[in-house]
C-alpha positions in Angstrom: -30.1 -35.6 56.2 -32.4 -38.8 56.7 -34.5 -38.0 54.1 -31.1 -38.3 51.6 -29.6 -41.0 53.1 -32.4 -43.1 53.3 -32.8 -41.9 49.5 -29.1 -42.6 49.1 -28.9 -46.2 50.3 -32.1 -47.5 49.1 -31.3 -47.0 45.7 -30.2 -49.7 43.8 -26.7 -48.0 43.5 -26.1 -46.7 46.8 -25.0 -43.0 46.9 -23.9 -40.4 49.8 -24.3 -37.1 49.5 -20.6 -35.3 49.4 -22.1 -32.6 52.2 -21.6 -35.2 55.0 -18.2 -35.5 55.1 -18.3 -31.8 56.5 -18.5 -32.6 60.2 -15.5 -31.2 62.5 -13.6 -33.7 62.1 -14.0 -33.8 58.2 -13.3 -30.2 58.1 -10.1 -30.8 59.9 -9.2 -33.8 57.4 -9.8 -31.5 54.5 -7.9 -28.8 55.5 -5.0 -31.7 55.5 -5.7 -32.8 52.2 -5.2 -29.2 50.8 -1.4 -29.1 51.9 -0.9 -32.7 50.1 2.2 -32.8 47.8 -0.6 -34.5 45.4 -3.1 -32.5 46.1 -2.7 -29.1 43.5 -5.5 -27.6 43.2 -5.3 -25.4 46.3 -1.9 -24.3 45.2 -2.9 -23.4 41.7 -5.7 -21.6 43.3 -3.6 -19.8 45.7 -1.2 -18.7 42.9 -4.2 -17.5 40.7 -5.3 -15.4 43.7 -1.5 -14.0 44.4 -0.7 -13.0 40.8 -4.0 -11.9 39.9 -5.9 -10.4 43.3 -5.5 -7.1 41.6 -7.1 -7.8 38.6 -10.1 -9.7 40.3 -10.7 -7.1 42.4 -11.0 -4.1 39.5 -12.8 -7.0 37.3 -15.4 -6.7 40.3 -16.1 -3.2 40.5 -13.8 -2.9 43.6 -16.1 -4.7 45.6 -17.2 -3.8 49.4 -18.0 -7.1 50.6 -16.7 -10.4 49.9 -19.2 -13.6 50.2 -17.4 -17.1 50.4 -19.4 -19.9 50.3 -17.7 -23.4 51.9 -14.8 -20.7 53.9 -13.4 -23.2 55.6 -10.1 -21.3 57.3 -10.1 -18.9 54.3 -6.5 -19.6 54.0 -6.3 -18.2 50.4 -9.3 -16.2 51.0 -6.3 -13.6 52.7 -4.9 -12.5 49.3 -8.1 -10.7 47.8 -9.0 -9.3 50.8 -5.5 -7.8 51.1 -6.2 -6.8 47.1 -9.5 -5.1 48.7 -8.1 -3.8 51.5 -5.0 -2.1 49.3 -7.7 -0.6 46.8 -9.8 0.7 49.8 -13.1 -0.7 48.8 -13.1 -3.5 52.2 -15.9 -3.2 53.9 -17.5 -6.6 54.9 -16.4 -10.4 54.9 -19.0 -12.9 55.2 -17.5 -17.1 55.6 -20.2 -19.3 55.1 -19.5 -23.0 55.9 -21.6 -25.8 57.3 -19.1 -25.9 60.1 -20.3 -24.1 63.1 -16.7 -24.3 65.3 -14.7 -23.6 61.5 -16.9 -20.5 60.7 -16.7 -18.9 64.4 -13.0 -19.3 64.4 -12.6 -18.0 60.6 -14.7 -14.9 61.5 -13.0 -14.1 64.8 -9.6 -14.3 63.0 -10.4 -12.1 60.1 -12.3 -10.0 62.7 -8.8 -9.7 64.5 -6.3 -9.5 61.1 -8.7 -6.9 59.7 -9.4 -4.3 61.8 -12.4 -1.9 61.0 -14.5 -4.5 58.8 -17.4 -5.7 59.4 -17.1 -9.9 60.0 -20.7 -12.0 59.5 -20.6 -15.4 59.8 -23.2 -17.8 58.4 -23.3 -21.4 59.5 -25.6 -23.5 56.8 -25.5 -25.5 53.5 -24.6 -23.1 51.1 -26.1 -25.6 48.6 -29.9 -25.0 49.8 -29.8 -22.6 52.8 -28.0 -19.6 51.4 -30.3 -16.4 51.7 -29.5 -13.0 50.6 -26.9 -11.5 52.8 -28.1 -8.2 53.9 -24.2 -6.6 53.0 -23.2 -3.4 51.2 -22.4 -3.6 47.3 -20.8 -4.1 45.3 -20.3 -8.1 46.1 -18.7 -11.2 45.3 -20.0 -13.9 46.2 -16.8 -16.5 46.0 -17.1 -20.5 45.7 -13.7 -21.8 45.7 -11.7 -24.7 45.7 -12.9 -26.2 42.9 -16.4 -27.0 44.5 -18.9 -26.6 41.9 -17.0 -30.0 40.7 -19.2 -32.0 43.4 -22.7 -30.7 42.3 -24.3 -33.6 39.3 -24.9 -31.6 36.3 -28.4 -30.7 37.1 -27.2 -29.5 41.1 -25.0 -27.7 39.1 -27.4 -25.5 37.3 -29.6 -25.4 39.7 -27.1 -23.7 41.9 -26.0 -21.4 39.3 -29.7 -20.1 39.3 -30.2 -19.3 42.6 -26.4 -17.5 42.5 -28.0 -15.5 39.6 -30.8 -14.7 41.6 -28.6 -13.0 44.4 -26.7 -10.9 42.0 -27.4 -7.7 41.4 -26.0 -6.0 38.1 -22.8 -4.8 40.0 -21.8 -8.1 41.9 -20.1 -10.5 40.3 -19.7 -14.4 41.5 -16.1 -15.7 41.7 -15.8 -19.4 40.7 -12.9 -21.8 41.5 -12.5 -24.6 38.6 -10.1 -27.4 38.2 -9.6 -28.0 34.8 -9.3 -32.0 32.4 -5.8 -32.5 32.2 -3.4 -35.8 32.5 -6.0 -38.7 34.4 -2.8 -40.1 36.4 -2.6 -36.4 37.9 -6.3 -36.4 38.1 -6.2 -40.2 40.7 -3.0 -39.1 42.0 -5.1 -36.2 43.6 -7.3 -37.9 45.3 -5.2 -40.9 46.1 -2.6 -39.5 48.5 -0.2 -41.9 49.7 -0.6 -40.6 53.2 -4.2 -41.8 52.9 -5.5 -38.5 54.2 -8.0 -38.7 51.4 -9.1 -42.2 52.4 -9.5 -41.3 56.0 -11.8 -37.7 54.9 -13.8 -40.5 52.6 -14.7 -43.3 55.3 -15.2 -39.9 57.6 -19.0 -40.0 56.2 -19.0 -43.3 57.5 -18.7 -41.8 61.3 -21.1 -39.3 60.7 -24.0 -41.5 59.7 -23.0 -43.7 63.0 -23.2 -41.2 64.8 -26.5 -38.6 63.6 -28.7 -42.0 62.4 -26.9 -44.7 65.0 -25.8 -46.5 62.3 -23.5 -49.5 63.0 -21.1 -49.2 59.7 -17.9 -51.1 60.2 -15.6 -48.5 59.1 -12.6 -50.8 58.4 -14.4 -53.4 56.0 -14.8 -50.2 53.9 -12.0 -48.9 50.9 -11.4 -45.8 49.5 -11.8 -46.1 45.8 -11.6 -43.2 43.5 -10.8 -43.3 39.4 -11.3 -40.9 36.3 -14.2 -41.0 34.0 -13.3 -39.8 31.0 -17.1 -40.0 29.7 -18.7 -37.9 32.2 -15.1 -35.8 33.2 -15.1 -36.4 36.7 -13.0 -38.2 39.6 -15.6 -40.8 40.8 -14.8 -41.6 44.2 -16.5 -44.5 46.1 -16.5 -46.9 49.4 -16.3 -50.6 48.3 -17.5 -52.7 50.8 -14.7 -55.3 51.4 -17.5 -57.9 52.6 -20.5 -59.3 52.6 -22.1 -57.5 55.2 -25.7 -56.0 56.7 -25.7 -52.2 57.9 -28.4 -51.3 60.6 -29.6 -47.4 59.9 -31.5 -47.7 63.5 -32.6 -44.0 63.1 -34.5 -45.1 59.8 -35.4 -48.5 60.4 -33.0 -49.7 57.9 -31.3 -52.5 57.1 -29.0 -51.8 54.5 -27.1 -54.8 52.5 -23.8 -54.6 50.9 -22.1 -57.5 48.4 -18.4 -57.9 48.9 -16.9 -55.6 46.4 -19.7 -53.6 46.2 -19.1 -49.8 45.5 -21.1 -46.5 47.2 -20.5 -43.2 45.7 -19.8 -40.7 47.8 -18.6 -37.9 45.9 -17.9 -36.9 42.4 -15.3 -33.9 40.8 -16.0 -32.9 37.4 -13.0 -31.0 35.8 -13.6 -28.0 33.2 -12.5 -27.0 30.3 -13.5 -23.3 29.1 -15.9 -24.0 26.8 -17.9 -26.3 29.4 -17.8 -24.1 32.0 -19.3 -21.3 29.6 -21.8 -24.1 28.6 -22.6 -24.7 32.2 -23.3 -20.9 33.0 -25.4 -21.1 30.2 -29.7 -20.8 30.5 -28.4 -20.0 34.5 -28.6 -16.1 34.2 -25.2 -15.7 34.3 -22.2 -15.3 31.9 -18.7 -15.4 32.2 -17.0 -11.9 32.3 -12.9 -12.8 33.1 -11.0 -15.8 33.3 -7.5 -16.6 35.3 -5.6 -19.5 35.4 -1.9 -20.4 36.7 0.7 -20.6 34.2 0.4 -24.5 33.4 -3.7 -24.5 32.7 -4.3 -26.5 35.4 -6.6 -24.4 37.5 -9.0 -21.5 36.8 -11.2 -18.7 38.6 -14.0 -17.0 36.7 -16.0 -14.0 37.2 -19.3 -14.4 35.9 -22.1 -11.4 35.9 -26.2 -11.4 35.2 -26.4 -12.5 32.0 
């Protein structure tokens, strides 16, 4: 964490890494933002998964264990393993989450709704830390939520790789991927009138003053977040409302800000097919399936060892 965020802020535009925002109190402010009325990408998911549970699962090899990287409460994560569960091919559920108190409580409750499979939890960043989980196959290994959206192109395929390099030729890896579609949707989404979205964005604020004893005045910073059309992302930012000095006493930094200057914190790239099958490419994996709801806006893949 010090070694990004000293990377991060000495740059000459200053940049957060996205993972940060995941402390409790993040997790908790996420798990708000999926019930927005704005926010639909959790409800496109969770229809993709209702409809089509069935159809993942066979498309899977009726898998035994189910991998989720980034759990959270595996709220939607229910509906496939019901579709497991109903095929008779459940046999272990792994939530992995950076979230120590959201990964205990997601295993203890799947532990209890499930009764007879076997429940590991595994607290780290899924991005870096994720080792080969010693489960029975076949697998899926799941990233949902659209996810893979925050990684820079590069992250992206670098990922990828190391997901092809957990696969063996009968597990499959489950993707969740919003998709390009109207831009006033696209800010709308991350936007919320509530300001949920705002509050989970100035979070990473707290969590550097309070892991590096940072002194960032959390209201002289904005929530800013717009659509690239270039690059196909959301960029969302904090734009700092002020002339002002930050002191990073952790790392001995002093860290200046212009009034109106912007700090990325987080980017979501949205797919279209034909990207996402460019973005599996040179990885070691290709797609197999594709689902999406009814109105395009949302997609899961299933993508095998290429």
């Amino acid at each position: 964490m010090a070694a990004d965020v000293r990377a991060g802020l000495s740059s000459p535009f200053k940049e957060l890494s996205p993972r940060y925002f995941y402390d409790e109190r993040g997790s908790e402010l996420f798990e708000q933002i999926t019930e927005l009325e704005e926010y639909y990408p959790t409800r496109c998911e969770r229809e993709i998964l209702e409809t089509r549970a069935s159809d993942i699962c066979a498309a899977a090899n009726r898998p035994a264990s189910l991998i989720e990287l980034g759990s959270g409460s595996a709220r939607k994560t229910r509906v496939l393993l019901d579709a497991m569960k109903s095929v008779g091919c459940l046999q272990t559920y792994c939530p992995v989450d950076i979230s120590e108190e959201i990964t205990r409580d997601t295993a203890e409750r799947i532990a209890a709704e499930y009764e007879g499979i076997n429940v590991r939890g595994l607290v780290c960043d899924f991005e870096f830390d994720l080792e080969r989980v010693p489960v029975g196959g076949p697998r899926v290994i799941a990233l949902l939520g659209g996810t893979i959206g925050n990684f820079a192109p590069h992250q992206r395929a670098g990922f990828l790789r190391r997901i092809a390099n957990l696969l063996d030729p009968n597990d499959r890896f489950l993707l969740g991927t919003d998709l390009v579609k109207d831009p006033a949707v696209l800010e709308a989404a991350y936007n919320d009138s509530k300001g949920v979205t705002a509050e989970f964005n100035k979070n990473v604020l707290s969590v550097l003053n309070r892991e590096l004893d940072a002194d960032f005045d959390i209201s002289s910073f904005e929530h800013v977040a717009r659509w690239d059309p270039e690059n196909l992302w959301v960029d969302i930012r904090l734009r700092s409302q002020a002339n002002q000095v930050v002191d990073v006493s952790a790392l001995d930094m002093q860290v200046p800000f212009g009034a109106g200057e912007e700090m990325r914190t987080e980017i979501s790239t949205k797919f279209t097919r034909p990207r996402l099958e460019e973005s599996y490419a040179g990885t070691g994996l290709a797609m197999a399936h594709w689902f999406t709801d009814p109105a395009e806006d949302y997609a899961l893949s299933l993508a095998k060892l290429a």
